[in-house]
Structures are given as C-alpha cells and as structure tokens.
C-alpha positions in Angstrom: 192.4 158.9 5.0 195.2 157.0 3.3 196.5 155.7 7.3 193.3 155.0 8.8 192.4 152.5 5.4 195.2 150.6 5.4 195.3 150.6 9.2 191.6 149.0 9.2 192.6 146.3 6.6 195.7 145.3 8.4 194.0 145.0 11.6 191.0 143.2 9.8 193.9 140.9 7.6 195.3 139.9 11.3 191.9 138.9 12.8 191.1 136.7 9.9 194.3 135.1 10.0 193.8 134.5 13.9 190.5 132.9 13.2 191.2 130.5 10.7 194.7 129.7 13.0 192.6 129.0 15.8 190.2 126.4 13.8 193.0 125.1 12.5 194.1 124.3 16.1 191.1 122.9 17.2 190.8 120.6 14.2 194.6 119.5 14.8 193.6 119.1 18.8 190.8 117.1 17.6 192.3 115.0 15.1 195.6 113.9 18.2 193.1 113.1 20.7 191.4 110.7 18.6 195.1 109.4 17.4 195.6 109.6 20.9 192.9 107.6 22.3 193.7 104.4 20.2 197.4 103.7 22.0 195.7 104.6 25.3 193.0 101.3 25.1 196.0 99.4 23.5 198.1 100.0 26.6 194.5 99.1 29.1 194.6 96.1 27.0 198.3 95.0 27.4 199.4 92.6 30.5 200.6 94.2 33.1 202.2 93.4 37.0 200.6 97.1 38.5 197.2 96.6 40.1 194.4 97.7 37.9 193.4 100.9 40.1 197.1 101.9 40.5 197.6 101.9 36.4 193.9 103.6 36.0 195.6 106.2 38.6 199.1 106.3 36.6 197.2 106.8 32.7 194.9 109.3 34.3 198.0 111.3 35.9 199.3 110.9 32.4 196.3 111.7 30.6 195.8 115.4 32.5 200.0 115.7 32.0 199.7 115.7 28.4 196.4 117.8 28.3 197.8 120.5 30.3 200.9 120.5 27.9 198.6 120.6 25.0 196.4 123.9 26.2 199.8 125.1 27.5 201.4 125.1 23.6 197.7 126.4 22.1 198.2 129.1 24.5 201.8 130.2 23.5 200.7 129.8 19.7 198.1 132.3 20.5 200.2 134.7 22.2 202.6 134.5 19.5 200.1 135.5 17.1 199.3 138.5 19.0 203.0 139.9 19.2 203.0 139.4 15.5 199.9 140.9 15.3 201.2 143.6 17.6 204.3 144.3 15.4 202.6 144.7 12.3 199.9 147.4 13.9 203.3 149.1 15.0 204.8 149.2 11.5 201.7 150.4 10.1 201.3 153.6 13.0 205.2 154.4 12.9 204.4 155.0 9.0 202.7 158.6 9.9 201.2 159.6 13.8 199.1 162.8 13.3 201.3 163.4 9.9 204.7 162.9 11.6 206.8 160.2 11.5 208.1 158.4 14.6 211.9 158.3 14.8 213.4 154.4 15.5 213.8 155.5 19.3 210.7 155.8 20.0 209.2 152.9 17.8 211.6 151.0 19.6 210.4 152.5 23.0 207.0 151.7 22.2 207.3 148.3 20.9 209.8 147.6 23.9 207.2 148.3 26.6 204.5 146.2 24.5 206.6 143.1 24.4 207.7 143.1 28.0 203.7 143.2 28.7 203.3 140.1 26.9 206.3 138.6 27.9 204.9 139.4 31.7 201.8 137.4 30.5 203.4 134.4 29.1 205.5 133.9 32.2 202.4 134.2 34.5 200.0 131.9 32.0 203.4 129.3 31.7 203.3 129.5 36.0 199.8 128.4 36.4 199.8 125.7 34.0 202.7 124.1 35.5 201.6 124.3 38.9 199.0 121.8 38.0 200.9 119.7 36.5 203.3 120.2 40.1 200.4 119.9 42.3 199.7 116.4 40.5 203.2 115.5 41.2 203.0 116.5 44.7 199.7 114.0 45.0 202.2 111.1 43.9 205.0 112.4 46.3 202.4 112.4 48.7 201.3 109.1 48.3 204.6 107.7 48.3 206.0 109.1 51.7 202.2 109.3 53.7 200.9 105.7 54.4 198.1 104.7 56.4 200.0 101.1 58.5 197.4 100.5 61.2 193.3 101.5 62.2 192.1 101.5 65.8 188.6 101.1 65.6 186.8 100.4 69.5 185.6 103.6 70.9 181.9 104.3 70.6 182.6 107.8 70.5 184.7 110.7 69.6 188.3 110.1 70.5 189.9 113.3 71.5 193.3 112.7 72.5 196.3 110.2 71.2 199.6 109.4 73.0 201.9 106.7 72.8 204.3 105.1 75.6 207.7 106.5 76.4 208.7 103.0 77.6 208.5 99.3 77.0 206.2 98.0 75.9 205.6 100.7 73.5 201.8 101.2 73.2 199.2 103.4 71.6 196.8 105.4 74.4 193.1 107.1 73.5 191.3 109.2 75.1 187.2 108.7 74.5 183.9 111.0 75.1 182.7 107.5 75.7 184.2 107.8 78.9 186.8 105.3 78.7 190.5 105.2 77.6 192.2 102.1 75.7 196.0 100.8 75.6 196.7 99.1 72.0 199.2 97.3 70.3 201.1 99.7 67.5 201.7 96.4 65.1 198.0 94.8 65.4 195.6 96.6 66.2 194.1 94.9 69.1 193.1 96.4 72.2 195.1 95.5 75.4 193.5 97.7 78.1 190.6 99.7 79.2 190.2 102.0 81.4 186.4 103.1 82.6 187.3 105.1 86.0 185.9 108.1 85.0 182.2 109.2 84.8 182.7 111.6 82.3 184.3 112.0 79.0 188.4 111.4 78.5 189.6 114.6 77.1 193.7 113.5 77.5 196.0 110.8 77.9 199.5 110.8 78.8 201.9 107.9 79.5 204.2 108.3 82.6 208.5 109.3 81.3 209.7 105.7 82.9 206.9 103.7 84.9 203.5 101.8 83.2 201.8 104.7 84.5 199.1 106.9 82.7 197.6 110.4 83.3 194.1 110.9 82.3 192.0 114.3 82.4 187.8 114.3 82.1 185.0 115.9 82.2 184.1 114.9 85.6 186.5 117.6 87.1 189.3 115.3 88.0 192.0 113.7 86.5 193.3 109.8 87.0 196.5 108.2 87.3 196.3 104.6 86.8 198.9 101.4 86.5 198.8 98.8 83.8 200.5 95.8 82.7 200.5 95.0 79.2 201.8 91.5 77.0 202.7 92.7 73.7 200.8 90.0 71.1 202.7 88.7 68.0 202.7 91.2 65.0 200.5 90.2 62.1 201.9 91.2 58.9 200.9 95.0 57.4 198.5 94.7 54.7 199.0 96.4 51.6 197.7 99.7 51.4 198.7 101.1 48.6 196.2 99.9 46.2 193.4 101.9 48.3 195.2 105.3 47.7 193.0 108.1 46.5 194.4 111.5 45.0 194.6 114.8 46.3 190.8 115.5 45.4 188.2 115.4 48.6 185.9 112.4 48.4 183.1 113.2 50.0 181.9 110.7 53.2 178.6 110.3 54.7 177.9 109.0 58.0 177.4 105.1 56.8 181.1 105.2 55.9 181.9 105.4 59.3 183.9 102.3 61.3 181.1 100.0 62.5 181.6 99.7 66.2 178.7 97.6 67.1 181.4 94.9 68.2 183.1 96.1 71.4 186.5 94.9 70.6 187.6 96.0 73.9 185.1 94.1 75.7 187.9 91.4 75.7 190.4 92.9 77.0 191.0 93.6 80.7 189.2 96.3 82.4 190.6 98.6 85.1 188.1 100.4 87.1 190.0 101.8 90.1 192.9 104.5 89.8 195.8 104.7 91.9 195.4 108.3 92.4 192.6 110.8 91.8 193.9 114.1 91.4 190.7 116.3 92.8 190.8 120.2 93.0 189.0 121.9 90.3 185.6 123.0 89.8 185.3 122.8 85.8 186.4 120.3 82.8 189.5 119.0 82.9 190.3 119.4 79.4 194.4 118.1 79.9 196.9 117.0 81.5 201.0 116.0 81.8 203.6 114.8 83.9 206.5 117.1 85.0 209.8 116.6 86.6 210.3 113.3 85.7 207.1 111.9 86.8 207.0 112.8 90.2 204.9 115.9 89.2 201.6 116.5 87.4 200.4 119.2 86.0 195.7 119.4 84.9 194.3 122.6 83.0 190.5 123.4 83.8 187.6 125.2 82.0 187.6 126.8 85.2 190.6 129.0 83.9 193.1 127.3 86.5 195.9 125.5 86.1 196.7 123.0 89.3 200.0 121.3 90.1 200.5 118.4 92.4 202.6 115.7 94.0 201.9 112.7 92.4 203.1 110.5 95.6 200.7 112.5 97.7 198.2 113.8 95.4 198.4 117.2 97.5 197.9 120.2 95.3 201.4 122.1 94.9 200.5 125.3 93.0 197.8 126.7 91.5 198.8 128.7 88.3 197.6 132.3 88.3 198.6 135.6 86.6 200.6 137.0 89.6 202.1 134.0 91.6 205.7 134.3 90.1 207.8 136.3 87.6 207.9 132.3 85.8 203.8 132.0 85.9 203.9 136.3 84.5 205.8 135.3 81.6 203.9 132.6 80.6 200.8 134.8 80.7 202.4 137.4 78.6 203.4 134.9 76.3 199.7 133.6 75.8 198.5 137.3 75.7 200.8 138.1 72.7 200.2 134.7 71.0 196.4 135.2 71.7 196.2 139.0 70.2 198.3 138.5 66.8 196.1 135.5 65.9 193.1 137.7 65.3 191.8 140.5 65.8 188.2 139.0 66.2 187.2 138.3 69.5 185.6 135.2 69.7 188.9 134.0 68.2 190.3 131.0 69.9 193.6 129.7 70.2 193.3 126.0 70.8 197.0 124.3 71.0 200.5 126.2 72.0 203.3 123.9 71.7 206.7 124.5 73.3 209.4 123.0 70.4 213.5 123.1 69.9 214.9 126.4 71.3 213.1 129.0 72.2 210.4 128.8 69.6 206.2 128.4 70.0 204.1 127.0 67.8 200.8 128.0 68.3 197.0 127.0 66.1 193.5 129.0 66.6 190.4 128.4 65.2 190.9 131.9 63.1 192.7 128.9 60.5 196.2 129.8 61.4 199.4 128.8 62.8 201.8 130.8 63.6 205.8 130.1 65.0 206.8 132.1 67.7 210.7 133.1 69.1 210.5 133.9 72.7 213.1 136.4 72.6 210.5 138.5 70.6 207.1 138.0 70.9 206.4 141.3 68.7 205.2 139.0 65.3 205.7 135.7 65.0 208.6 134.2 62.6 206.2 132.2 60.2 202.6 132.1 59.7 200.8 128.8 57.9 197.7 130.0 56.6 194.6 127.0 56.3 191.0 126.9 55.2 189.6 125.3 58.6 189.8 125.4 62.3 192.9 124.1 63.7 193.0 121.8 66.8 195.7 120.0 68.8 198.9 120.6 66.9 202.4 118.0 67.6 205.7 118.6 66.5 208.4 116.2 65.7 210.6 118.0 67.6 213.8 115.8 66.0 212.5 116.6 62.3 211.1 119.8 62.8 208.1 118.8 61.4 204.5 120.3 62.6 201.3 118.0 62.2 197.9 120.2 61.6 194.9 118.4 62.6 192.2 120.1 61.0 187.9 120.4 61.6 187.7 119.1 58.0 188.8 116.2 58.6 192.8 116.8 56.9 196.0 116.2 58.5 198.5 118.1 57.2 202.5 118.5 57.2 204.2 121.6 57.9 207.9 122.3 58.7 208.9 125.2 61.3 209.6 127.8 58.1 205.9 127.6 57.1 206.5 125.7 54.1 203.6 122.6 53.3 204.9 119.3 53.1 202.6 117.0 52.9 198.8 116.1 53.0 197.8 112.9 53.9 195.9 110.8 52.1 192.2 110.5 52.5 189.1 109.2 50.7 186.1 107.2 51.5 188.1 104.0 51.9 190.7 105.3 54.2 191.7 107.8 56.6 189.6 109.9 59.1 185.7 110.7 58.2 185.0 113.5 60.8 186.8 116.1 62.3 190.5 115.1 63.6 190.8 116.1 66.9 194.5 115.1 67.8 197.9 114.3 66.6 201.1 112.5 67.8 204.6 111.5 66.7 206.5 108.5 67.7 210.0 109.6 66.0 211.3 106.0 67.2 208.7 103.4 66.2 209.9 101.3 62.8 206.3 100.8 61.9 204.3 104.1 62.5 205.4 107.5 63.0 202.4 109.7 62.9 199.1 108.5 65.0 196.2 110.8 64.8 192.4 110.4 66.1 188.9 112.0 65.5 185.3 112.4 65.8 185.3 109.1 63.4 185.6 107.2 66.8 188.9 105.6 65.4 193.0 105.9 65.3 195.1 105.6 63.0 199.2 104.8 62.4 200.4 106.6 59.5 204.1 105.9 58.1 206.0 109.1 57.2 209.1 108.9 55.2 210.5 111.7 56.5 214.1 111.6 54.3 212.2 111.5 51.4 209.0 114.1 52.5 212.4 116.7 53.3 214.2 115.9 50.1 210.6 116.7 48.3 210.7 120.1 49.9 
C-alpha cells in the first residue's frame, strides 16, 4: 500500500539519519577530548601554591564535571532526534489511519501525550546526571566543614565509649575492652590518666556535672566512681590536615593500617588503681552508666535487664527500675515498647541507643539500619525516619544545633539533622579516620578546637572539627 511504503522509508530515512548523527557525535567527542587533554597537562605543568594532591583532587573533580556535562548534552541531542523523529512518523500516520483522515484535535491529542512522555524522560535523565555532579559537590562541602584536629591512639583494644568533661580542665575520657579507661588532653593528644580498677572490660564513661569525678560501667558487674586531678600540658600546634583528605569513595583498609600500639603511651602517665566508690548490685554486664541529680545520683543499666539507682555518698542502692514500680518507670517502658516495635518487625531486631533531645522528642538507632525521631506526645509513628545501609550504634545529639551523629558498624560517621535530612559524612580513607567499626560518638558544642569526638574497634579517638554555620547553610 501507498501508506505503509512511504511510512517504511520514512521511518528507515530517520534511522539512517540517527546513525550517522550518532558517529558524528562520537567522532566530535573524540576529537574535544584529545583537544582537551593538551590544556589539561599544560595546567599539571604550570607553577602553582595548591599542594600537588589537593590540585590532582581539584582537575579530577573538574575532569568528571565536564564529562558528565558532555554525556548530559549527547543525551539531549539524542532525545531531540527522537521527538523529531516522532513528529515526522505523526505527519506521515495523520495523512490516512485505516483510510480516514485524523482531524487536527486529535493529531494534536496524540502528539500532545507523546511529547509530555519525553519531556517526563528528559527531566528524569537531566535529574540523575546532575545529582552526580551534586553528590561531587557535596564531597567538597564535606571536606570543607568535617576535619579530622586530633588522634588518640593508647588503648590496646576496642574503645567503646567517649565522653568529655563538663568542667575545667576540659578533657577527653575512653572507655577500653582492654580494661582500662584514659583522661586526655583535647589540644595534644597525650594521655593524662589511667584508670585500671576494673577486671573486666570499660563499656562507659561519664564525667561528674561539677566535680573531677568519673563514672565507669564494666564487664565485671559493677561500676566505679573515681577522682582525678589533671595539669593541662601546653597545646602543640594542629597539623595540617587537609592535604590527607580523600573523597567520598570508600578506600578499602586492612588490618596493617591499623594504629600501632606497641608503645603504651599511657604507661607514662599516672595510674589510679583504687575507686572511691564501687557501686555493686547487679548480677550481669554493666553495659552503662550516668549521673543524675546533679551528681549526687547515679544511675547503671545491666545485661541482667535491670536498671539500679543509687546514692552516690553512700553507694546504697535507691531504686531498682522495673515495669511496675511507678506510673514514671510505666511510661518509660511504654515508650521503649513502641520505639522497640516500629523499628522492625523482625525479631531479633535490636534497638541499641535511645536518646532523650530538645522538647519532647526521642531519637532512637537499631541495628535494623534505622533511626527514627520520636514526639512523646504520640508515640503512634515516629516524626522522621533516616534510613542507612549498616547497623547503627550509640547515637549523640548536639542538642544546641540539632544535629544527630550516626556511628555506623562500617566504620562511617555520619551527620543527620532532627528532620531526617543528611548533612554530612565524614571523611575517611586509609590515611585517616576510623578503620573498624565506630562504636561511639560525642559532642562538645563548646570546645574551640574539636566538636565531634568519636571512637571504635580501631583501638583509637578521634577530634573532628565541624563547621556547623557552614554544614546548616549547605543544607
């Protein structure tokens, strides 16, 4: 037939033209990247005052910039093609349609519907090229606002907890599974105290609201409070950092990256052996504990489901927590019930921090790799939910910022406001941040050199310096 001919030739004119566009592309592509790559070693070549690894970072940023770009505009060259291609099938099928002509309504109908399908695919193909080239943005932002200031390094173990002083001297506390806790300075580094009283592994440390008094929980059922006195020494200046900066992609670490330890740096510091109080009840782990009431009361959770409170004058137990004590100790249940069943519904689901934050909101991380914010007044689903692709472990919120720190098993720490919305990630590589599994988090809203410490199964600390006017203005 007459239609069907001139239809087939058309349609075989089009695919011709399309082919020889498309070579014609590639040759053009070809012949710009060699142009290209001349300028590029030029500019290696010039003088300049950036570090070599920071402008090898900066021309590689550039380099995926302007490649992104470049399949970007071959993609919307193609697409173009196909709405012209598109409108000339249309011209030739409104000429006769079973031996009728189509009227201009519904040609217009028809080729209405086709364009807004295309023009639905262009939008989504122009979104997920430019989020690449805003995710390598984001790794610069990132950069720029997440610093590492300070490493630890003294445990011969895991370190699972991280707290820093509420009075002067400010200092930097660790909790060890090598069954010791140390007292460093923020500014150098250096170790200033150990404590070896327990017999078991440190799972917490917390620093008394307004004495030089420490709390410690461990695994030999009972938990410590203990007295130092600490000299601050004189702050060394920061090394630069920036020039060890690694981008957003993982670097792999084995275990010979890992801090060597074989010096005890805090065999030089003095050692406290002896608590002031032993706080002695339970008949499981201590896995934490905290000071209430100004000090004057102290508060250990157990892996034997308890949760004792004592005088801390006395060391008499107060109160042991159970389901029925009080209408205070019922509402707390229910709140961990609820919390507990809309993490997931899998049983063997964990939830592994609950932080109390600014009003009457929770936030609460599970091993089911989510965090979810909670409003007390209704408990019915929470008010955000940050979905993660690992385990999440002892969460901290800057409770002034309203920022939420996400220590994960895979070794990532990353920033999270009370909305849900991602922040940050902070840097690591094989030169610099943690290596195993970060275990704990804490803020220090205050101190003009670090804000962020975390810890891990890397058997190190580490002071991180958050720009936090710049990390909200990024969001």
């Amino acid at each position: 037939m007459p239609t069907e001919s001139g239809s087939c030739s058309t349609a075989r004119q089009a695919k011709q033209k399309r082919k020889s566009h498309s070579l014609s592309i590639r040759r053009t592509n070809s012949s710009e990247q060699e142009r290209t790559g001349l300028p590029r070693e030029m500019l290696e070549g010039q003088d300049s005052k950036l570090p070599s690894s920071v402008r090898s970072t900066l021309l590689e940023l550039f380099g995926q910039i302007e490649r992104e770009f470049e399949n970007l505009y071959i993609e919307n060259l193609e697409l173009r093609r196909e709405i012209e291609t598109l409108n000339e099938r249309l011209a030739v099928e409104g000429q006769a349609v079973d031996g009728a002509e189509l009227s201009k309504g519904q040609l217009k109908t028809k080729a209405s519907h086709s364009t807004s399908q295309l023009s639905q695919k262009l939008k989504t193909t122009y979104k997920a090229s430019t989020s690449k080239i805003v995710s390598s943005f984001k790794t610069t932002t990132s950069r720029a606002v997440c610093q590492l200031v300070k490493e630890y390094i003294g445990h011969r173990d895991g370190i699972w907890d991280v707290s820093v002083a509420r009075t002067q001297p400010v200092v930097l506390g660790t909790a060890s599974a090598d069954h010791t806790a140390l007292l460093w300075s923020i500014e150098t580094g250096r170790c200033l105290v150990k404590y070896s009283g327990h017999v078991g592994s440190v799972n917490s440390i917390k620093f008394h609201p307004s004495e030089q008094l420490a709390l410690t929980a461990s695994g030999d059922q009972t938990a410590h409070i203990w007295s130092y006195a600490v000299q601050l020494p004189t702050p060394q200046p920061v090394a630069d950092t920036t020039q060890q900066v690694c981008g957003e992609d993982e670097v792999e670490c084995s275990d010979k990256d890992e801090p060597d330890v074989d010096a005890d740096v805090s065999s030089d510091c003095p050692t406290i052996r002896v608590p002031l109080t032993s706080l002695k009840s339970h008949q499981g782990v201590v896995i934490a504990a905290d000071w209430l009431v100004g000090g004057k009361q102290a508060v250990t959770a157990s892996w034997d489901r308890t949760a004792n409170l004592f005088d801390v004058e006395t060391a008499e137990l107060v109160h042991a927590l159970t389901v029925s004590i009080s209408s205070r100790d019922v509402k707390t249940c229910l709140i961990l019930v609820s919390v507990r069943k809309h993490h997931s519904d899998c049983a063997c689901s964990t939830v592994t921090s609950a932080v109390f934050t600014v009003g009457d909101n929770v936030v609460s991380g599970s091993d089911d790799r989510t965090v979810k914010v909670w409003d007390l007044r209704n408990m019915r689903s929470p008010i955000a939910t940050i979905r993660t692709d690992s385990a999440i472990n002892r969460i901290n919120v800057c409770v002034g910022q309203k920022i939420i720190a996400l220590p994960h098993d895979n070794r990532q720490v990353r920033l999270f406001d009370l909305s849900g919305v991602r922040l940050a990630r902070l840097p690591r590589s094989s030169r610099q941040g943690h290596r195993r599994m970060v275990c704990c988090s804490a803020w220090s809203e205050d101190h003009p050199t670090c804000n962020l410490f975390t810890c891990g199964f890397d058997r190190q600390a580490i002071g991180w310096s958050i720009n936090i006017p710049a990390l909200l203005q990024d969001k």
